[in-house]
N, C-alpha and C positions, 0 to 999 in steps of 0.2 A: 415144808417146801424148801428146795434149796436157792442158796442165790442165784442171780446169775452170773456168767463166768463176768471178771475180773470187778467183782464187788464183793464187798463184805457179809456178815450175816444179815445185819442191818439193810443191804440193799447200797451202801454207799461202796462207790467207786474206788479201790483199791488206790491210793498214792506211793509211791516212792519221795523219801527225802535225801538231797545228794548232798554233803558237804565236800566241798571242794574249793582248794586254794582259799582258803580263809571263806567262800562262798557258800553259802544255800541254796539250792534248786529245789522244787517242787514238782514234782511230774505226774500223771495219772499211769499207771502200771502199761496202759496201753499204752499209751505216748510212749513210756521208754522204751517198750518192745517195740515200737515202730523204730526208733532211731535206731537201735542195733540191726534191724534187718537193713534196714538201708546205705550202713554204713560195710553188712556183710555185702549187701547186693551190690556197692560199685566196686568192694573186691573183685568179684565177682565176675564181672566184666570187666574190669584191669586185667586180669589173669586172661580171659580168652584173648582180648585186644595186645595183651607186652605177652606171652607164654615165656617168652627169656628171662623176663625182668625180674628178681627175686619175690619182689614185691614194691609198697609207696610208701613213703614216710604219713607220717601221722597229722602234720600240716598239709597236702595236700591231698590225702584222702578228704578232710573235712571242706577243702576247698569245693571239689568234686561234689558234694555229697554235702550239708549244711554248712553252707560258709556265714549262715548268719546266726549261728549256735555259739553260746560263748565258750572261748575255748577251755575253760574249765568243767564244763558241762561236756565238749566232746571229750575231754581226756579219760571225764569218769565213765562216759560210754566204751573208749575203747578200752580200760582200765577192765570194768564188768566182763565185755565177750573174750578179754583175754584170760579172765579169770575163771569163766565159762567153758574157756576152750574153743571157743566158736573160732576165734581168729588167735593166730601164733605173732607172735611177736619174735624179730631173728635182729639183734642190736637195734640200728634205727629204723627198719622195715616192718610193716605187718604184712599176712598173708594169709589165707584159707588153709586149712590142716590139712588140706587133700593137694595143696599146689607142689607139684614135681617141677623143677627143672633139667634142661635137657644139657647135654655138654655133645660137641664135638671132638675128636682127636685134639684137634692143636690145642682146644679151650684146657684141657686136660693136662696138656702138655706143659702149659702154660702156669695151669695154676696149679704143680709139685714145683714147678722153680718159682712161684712167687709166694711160696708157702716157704718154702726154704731159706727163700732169702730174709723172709719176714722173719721165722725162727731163729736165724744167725744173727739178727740183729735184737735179740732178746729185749732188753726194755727203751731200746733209741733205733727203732727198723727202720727201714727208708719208707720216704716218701713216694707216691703213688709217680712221681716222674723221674724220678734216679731207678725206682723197679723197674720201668718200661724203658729207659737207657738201657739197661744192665741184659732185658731177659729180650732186647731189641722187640720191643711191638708199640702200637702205638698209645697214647697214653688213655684213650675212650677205650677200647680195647682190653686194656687191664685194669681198668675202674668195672667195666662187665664182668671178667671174671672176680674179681676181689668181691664184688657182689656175691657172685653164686657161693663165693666158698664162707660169706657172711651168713647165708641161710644154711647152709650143710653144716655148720656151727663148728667147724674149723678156725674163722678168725672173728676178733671180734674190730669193730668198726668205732674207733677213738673222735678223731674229728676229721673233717673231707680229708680224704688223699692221704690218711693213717690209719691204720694198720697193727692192730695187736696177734699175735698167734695165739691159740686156745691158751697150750701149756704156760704161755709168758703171761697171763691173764690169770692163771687160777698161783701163777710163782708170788703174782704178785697180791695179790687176796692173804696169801699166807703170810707176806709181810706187815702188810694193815693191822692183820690179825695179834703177830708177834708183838708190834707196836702199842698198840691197846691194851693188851695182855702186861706188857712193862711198864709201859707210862702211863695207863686210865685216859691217855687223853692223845689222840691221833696228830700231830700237827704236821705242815706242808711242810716246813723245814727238814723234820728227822726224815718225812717220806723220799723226799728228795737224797738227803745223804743216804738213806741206804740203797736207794736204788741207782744214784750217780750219774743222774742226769739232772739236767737244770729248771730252772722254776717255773719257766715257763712249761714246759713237756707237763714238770711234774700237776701245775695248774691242769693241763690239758686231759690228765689222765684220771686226775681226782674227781673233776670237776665233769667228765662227760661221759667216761668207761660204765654207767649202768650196768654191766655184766660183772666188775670188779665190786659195785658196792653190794652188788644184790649176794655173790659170794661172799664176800667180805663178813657181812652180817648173819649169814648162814653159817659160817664158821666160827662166830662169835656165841652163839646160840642164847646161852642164857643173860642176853645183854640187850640194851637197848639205846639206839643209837643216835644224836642229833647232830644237827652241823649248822656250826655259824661262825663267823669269824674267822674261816682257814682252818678251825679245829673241831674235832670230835671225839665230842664226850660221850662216855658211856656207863652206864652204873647198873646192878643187877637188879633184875626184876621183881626180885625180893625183897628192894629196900624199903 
């Protein structure tokens, strides 16, 4: 006789165990699938309700949708459907794989000059109210576009109101890499001189860029990588 569905041979109930942030979860197989459908289904209805919007960050979907979940437990669910593919992740946004954004003439217009001005300013671009000075619109206005071209994966999204361009994102992945590669041990200082901006930006960018570490490490390959204290170490996976 076979089981039945989400039980063992045995007849007992299929569990999931999640470790997370130092944390344990326990979940029954169902429960977890409940939480990732509910967590797709206010996608879901964000997307018809914002169509513009790229997408929501990952603290307010769970607001939306389990705000009494810990949030180590919702990270590992939206961790899962990203890794599932159910839901994309575009820097700090999530969204359904099938979410299109629409653009206007001017939206267009708008964001080749704030793509440009982003890339002219390689690893210190302006800020989200010196762009909208410069490309005259208003500054909500070009926080919208800088969105869209955040899910078109054109730029990547540093902290509010900054602004990375793809290419200065992957220039700088290759410097980490350089870095590690010569000194075994990554630190904020030499980051800083070689890209020649200051400690705070370079804090800014180490510390929040998720698109630079995720390359970073991908381009490190046979390497393994922790961080603490401003520095990262790496040793080969062979050792």
């Amino acid at each position: 006789m076979r089981p039945c569905p989400g039980t063992d041979r045995a007849g007992r109930r299929r569990r999931r165990i999640v470790d997370a942030a130092g944390e344990r979860f326990v979940f029954l197989e169902s429960q977890w699938s409940a939480l990732g459908e509910r967590a797709v289904g206010a996608l879901r209805i964000f997307h018809a309700q914002q169509p513009d919007e790229p997408g929501i960050d990952r603290g307010r979907l769970r607001r939306m949708t389990l705000p009494t979940l810990a949030d180590a437990a919702w990270r590992a669910v939206i961790d899962d459907l990203v890794q599932r593919q159910a839901v994309q992740r575009s820097g700090h946004w999530l969204h359904l794989p099938d979410h299109r954004i629409t653009w206007d003439e001017r939206e267009l217009e708008l964001a080749q000059k704030l793509r440009s001005a982003i890339a002219a300013g390689r690893f210190d671009p302006p800020w989200v109210r010196d762009l909208a000075h410069t490309v005259r619109a208003p500054d909500d206005e070009v926080r919208a576009v800088l969105r869209k071209c955040v899910v078109q994966g054109g730029l990547y999204q540093i902290v509010r109101d900054l602004y990375y361009h793809r290419d200065c994102v992957r220039e700088l992945a290759r410097i980490v890499k350089g870095l590690v590669d010569e000194h075994g041990v990554m630190e904020a200082a030499r980051f800083r001189d070689a890209i020649g901006v200051g400690r705070k930006r370079t804090i800014q960018i180490w510390s929040s860029s998720t698109a630079l570490a995720i390359l970073a490490v991908r381009a490190m390959r046979g390497y393994c990588v922790s961080t603490a204290a401003g520095k990262t170490r790496t040793r080969s996976l062979s050792d």
